[in-house]
One Martini backbone bead per residue (centre of mass of N, CA, C, O) as a GRO file, in nm:
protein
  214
    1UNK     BB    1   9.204   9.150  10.953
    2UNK     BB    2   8.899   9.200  10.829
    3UNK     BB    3   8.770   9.503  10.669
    4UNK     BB    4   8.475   9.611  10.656
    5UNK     BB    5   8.175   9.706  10.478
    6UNK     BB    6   7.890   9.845  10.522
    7UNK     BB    7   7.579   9.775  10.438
    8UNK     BB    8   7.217   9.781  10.230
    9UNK     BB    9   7.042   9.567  10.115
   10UNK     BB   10   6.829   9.500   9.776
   11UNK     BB   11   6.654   9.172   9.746
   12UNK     BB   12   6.438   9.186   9.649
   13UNK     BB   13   6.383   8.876   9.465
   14UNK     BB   14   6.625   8.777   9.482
   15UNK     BB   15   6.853   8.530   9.451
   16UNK     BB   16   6.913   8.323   9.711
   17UNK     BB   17   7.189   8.054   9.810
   18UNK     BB   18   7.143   7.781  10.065
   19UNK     BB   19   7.378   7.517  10.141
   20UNK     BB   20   7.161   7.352  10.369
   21UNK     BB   21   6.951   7.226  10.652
   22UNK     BB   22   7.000   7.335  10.910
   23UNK     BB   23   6.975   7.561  11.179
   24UNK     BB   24   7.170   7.775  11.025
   25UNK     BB   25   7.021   7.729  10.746
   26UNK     BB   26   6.748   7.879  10.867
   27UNK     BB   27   6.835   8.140  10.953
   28UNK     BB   28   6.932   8.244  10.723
   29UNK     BB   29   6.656   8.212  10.551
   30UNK     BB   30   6.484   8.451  10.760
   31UNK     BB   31   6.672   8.661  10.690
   32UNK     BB   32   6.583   8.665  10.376
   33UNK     BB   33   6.275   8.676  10.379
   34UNK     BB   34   6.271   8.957  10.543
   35UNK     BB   35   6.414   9.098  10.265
   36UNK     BB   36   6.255   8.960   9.997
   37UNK     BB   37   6.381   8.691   9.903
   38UNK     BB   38   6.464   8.424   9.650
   39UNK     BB   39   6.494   8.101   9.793
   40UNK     BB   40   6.753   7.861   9.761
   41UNK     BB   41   6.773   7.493   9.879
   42UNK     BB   42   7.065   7.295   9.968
   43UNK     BB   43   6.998   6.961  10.050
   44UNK     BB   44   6.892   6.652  10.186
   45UNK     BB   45   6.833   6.756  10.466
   46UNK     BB   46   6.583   6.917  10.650
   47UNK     BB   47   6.421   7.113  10.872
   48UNK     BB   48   6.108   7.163  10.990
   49UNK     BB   49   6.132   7.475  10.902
   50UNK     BB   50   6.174   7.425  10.615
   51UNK     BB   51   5.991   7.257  10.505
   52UNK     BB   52   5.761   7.444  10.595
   53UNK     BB   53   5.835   7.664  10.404
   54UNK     BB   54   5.815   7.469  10.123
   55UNK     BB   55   5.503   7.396  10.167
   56UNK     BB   56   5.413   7.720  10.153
   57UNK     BB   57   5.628   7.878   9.921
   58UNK     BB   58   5.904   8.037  10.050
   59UNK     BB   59   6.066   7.803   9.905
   60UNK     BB   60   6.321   7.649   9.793
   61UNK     BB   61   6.401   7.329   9.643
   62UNK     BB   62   6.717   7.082   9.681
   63UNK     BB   63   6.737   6.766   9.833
   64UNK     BB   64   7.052   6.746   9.799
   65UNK     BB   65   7.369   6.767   9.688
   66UNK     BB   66   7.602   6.995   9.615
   67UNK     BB   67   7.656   7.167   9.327
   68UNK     BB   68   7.767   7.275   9.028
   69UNK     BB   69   7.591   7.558   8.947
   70UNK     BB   70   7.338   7.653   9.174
   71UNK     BB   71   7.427   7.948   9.144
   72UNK     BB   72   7.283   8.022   8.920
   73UNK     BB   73   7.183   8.335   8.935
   74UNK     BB   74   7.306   8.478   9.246
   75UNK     BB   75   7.360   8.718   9.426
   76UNK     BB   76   7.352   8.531   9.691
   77UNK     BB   77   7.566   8.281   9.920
   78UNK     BB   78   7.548   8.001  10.165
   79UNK     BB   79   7.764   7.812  10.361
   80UNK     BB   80   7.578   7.572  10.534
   81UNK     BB   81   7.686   7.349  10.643
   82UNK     BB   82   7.857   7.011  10.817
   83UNK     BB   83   8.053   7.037  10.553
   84UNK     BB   84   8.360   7.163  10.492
   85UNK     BB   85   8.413   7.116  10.193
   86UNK     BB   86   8.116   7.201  10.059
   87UNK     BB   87   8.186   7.520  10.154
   88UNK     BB   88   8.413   7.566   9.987
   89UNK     BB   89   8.310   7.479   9.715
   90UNK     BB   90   8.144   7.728   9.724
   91UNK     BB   91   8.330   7.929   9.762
   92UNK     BB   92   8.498   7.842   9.504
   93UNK     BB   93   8.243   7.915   9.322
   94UNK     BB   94   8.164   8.183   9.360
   95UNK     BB   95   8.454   8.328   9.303
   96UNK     BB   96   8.421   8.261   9.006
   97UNK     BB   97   8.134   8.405   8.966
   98UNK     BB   98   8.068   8.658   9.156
   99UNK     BB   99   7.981   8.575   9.450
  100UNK     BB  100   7.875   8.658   9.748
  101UNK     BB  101   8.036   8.500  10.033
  102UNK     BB  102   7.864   8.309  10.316
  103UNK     BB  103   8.077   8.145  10.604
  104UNK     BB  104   7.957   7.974  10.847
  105UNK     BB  105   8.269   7.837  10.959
  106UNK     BB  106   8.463   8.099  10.761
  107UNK     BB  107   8.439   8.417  10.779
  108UNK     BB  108   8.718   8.482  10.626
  109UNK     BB  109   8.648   8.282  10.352
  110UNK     BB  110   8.463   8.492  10.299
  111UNK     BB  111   8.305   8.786  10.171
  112UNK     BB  112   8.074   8.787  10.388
  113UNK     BB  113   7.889   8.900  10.675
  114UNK     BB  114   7.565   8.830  10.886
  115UNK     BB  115   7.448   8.985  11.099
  116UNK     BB  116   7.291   9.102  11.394
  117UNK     BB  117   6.914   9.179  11.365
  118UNK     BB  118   6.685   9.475  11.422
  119UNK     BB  119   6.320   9.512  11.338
  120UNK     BB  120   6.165   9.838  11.330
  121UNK     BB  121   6.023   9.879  11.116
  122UNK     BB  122   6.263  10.052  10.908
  123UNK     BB  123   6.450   9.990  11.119
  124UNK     BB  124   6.757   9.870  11.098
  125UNK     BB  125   6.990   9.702  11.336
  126UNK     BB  126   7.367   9.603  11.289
  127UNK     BB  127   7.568   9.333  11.435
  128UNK     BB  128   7.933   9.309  11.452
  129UNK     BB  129   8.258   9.105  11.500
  130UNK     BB  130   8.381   9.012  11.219
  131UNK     BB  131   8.402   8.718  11.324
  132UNK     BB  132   8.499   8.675  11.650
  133UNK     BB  133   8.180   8.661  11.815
  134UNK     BB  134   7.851   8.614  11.784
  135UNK     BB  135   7.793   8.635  12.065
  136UNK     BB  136   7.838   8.956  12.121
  137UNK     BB  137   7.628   9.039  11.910
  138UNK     BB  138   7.389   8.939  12.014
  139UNK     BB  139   7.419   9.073  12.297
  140UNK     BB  140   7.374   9.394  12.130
  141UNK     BB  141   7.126   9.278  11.989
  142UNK     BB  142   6.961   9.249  12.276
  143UNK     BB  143   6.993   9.553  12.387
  144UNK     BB  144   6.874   9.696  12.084
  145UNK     BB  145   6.569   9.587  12.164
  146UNK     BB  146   6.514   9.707  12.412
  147UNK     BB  147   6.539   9.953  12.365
  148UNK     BB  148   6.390   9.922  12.075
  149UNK     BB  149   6.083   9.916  12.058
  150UNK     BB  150   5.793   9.879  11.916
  151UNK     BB  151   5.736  10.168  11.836
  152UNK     BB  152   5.959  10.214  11.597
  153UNK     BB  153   5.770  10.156  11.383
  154UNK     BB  154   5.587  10.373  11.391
  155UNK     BB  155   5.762  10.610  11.406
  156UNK     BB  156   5.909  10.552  11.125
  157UNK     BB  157   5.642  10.568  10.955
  158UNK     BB  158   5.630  10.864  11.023
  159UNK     BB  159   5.859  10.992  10.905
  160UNK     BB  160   5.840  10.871  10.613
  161UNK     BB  161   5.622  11.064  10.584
  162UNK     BB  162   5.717  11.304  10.615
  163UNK     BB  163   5.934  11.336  10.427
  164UNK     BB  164   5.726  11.263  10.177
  165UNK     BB  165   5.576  11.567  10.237
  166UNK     BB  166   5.871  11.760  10.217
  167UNK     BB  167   5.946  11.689   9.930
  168UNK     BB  168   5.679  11.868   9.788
  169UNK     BB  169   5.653  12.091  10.036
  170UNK     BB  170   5.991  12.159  10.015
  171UNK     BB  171   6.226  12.327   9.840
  172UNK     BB  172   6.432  12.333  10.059
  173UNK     BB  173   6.681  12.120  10.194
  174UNK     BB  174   6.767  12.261  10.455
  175UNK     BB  175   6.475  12.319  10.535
  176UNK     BB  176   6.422  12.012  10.541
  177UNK     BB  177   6.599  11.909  10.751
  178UNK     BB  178   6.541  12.057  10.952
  179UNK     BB  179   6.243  11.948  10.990
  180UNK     BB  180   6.348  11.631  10.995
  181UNK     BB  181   6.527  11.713  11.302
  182UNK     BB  182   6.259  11.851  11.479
  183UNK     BB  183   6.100  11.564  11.425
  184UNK     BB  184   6.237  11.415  11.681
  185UNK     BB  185   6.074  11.584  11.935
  186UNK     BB  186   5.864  11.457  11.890
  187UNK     BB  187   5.611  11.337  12.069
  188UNK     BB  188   5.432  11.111  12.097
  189UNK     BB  189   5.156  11.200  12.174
  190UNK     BB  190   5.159  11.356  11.918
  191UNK     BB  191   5.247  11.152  11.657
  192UNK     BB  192   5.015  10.952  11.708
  193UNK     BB  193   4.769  11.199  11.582
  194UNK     BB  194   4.902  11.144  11.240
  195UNK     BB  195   4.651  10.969  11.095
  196UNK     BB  196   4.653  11.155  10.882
  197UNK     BB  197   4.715  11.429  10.632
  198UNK     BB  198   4.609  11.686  10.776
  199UNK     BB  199   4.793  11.634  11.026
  200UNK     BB  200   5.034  11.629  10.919
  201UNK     BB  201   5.059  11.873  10.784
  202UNK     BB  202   5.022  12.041  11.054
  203UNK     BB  203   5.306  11.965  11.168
  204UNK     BB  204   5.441  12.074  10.930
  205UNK     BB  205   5.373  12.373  10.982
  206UNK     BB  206   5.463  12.370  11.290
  207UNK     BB  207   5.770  12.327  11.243
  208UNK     BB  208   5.806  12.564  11.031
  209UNK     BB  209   5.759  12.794  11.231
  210UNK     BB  210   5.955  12.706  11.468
  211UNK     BB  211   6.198  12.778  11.267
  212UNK     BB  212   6.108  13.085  11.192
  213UNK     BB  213   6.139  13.156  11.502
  214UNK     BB  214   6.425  13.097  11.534
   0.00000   0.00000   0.00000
């Protein structure tokens, strides 16, 4: 059994190259499209929501049978196609270039697999279960959906200001950390009227006192 390492790719604008163009590989380009990824699609046939996607010009295509060289350029490969054949041609195709591959057939195969994602604007969250479930993996960020509700977009991007507010106006790092772990206790109803410039410094000077009597 493969030991993955998990990490969180900065892909904004990056090309990323998927294989296929069923139903698999619609998945896979909307989850690339949500990261800011810059999309080429090879298949001779697409889904209606590929299609359409191309359409309004948020991907690229190339309509044919994939080829030898497709991948150049590419950050991330996916071989998503409906024949075992051509997604291994991809899988050793990447693998000469040095491109990172995920085959959605073989998760063995590839070099990396790619989780069930829930975003709640900066927070994000991925489950996987290494290949070996993914329907497993499904179920339990679907339950960290729920958990994890529409609030948690608001909330991360007041955290992420406060942060930022932070790094500026407190020289201690300690003292900073302390002021960022205290700033989880803030319930919603105070810091939702955090939302000018004014009030936030307000806040952050309220937390920063609360530690000082501590």
């Amino acid at each position: 059994m493969k030991r993955l390492y998990p990490v969180m790719l900065d892909i904004e604008g990056m090309r990323c190259t998927v294989a296929g163009g069923g139903a698999v590989a619609e998945r896979k380009v909307r989850g690339l499209l949500d990261a800011g990824a810059d999309v080429l699609v090879v298949a001779p046939v697409l889904t209606d929501g590929l299609r359409e996607l191309a359409k309004q010009g948020f991907i690229g295509t190339l309509e044919r049978e994939y080829r030898e060289g497709d991948l150049a350029g590419a950050l991330l490969a996916f071989a998503a196609t409906s024949d075992s054949h051509v997604n291994a041609r991809v899988v050793k195709d990447a693998g000469r270039l040095g491109v990172p591959v995920n085959a959605a057939d073989d998760a063995a195969g590839g070099s990396f697999v790619t989780p069930s994602v829930v975003r709640r604007g900066r927070l994000v969250l991925a489950v996987t279960a290494s290949g070996s479930s993914p329907a497993l993996a499904a179920r339990v960020a679907a339950e960290l959906e729920e958990r994890y509700d529409e609030t948690y977009t608001a909330y991360t991007e007041w955290l992420g200001r406060l942060r930022e507010l932070a790094k500026t106006t407190v020289a201690d790092a300690a003292v900073r950390r302390r002021l960022l772990r205290a700033a989880l206790d803030v319930p919603e109803e105070e810091w939702r009227n955090d939302s000018d410039a004014g009030r936030l410094a307000a806040r952050a000077d309220n937390l920063l006192g609360k530690l000082d009597g501590g």
